[in-house]
Steps between C-alpha positions, in 0.01 A plus 500: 500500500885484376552156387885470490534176310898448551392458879217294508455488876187673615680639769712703247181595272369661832807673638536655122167575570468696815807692369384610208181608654706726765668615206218633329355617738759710653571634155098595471544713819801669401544851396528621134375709224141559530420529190359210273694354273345482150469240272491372166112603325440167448644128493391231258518239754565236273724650310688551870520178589806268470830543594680814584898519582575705771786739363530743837311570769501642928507159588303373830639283734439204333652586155856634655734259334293391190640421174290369223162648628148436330178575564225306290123597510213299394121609548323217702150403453374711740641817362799530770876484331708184621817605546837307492792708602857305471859589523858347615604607835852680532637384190397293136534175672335611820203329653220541296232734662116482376193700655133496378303815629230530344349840318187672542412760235364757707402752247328379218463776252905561492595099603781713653442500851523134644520391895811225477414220801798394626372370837143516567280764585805729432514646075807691470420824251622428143399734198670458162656873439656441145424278228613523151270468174708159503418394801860391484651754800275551834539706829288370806519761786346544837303827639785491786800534244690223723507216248489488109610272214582576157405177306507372097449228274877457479736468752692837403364800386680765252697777727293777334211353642611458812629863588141570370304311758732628760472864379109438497580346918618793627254684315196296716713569838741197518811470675703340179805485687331189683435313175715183373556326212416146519710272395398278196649246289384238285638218316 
């Protein structure tokens, strides 16, 4: 479930709720590349976990407008990732925004295929295409091509790097045209 805590009405969690879950599931029945998308060999979970910037990305509903957008992972006791997305809506001083879908490593050999549970029984495809030696920079794509988010330890990454991870986008069949730089600053 989408727990929106800058509305704490349970009205709003569940109207956040049912749209997301269209959402997704409109975007799981739409056309595109058929094709899987590969992913890293293998994640060290652990080292994985914490917080990632989001630099760019093909933003969903939800994130149109962000500034300042993290995601955080932790793994949970029973093996699922809690996850703790937050950003500023429209602008640095927007209202603060903060979801917690929670991650289900669906292939356990690579750690690179995980379900993401936004609303329940719905787990929107996430698989972690890139990842440097670092685990500094990351890419987290979908099968569909629709969405994707170029993430890092920092809130910018060097230029270089990024025309490199977009060159390596269009190489796996995405539309870069569609992606956007999020905005980040911090004091």
């Amino acid at each position: 479930m989408i727990a929106d805590r800058s509305k704490g009405s349970p009205g709003a969690w569940l109207r956040a709720g049912v749209t997301c879950l269209t959402v997704f599931a409109l975007a799981s029945c739409a056309g595109g590349p058929s094709q899987e998308l590969k992913t890293v060999e293998h994640v060290d979970l652990e080292r994985f976990m914490g917080d990632w910037y989001v630099v760019a990305n093909i933003p969903t509903f939800i994130e149109k407008g962000a500034h300042n957008a993290v995601e955080s992972y932790k793994i949970d006791e029973d093996g699922s990732i809690a996850t703790t997305f937050t950003f500023r809506k429209d602008g640095f001083d927007g209202e603060l925004k903060t979801y917690n879908p929670r991650g289900f490593v669906e292939d356990r050999q690579s750690n690179a295929v995980w379900g993401m549970r936004f609303v329940w029984p719905v787990k929107a495809d996430y698989r972690i295409i890139w990842l440097d030696e670092a685990y500094s920079q990351t890419v987290i794509g979908r099968n569909k091509r629709d969405y994707v988010w170029i993430m890092a330890r920092k809130p910018t990454i060097a230029d270089a790097d990024y025309r490199r991870i977009i060159e390596f986008l269009d190489a796996q069949g995405y539309d870069t045209t569609r992606i956007r730089k999020v905005p980040q600053r911090w004091e």
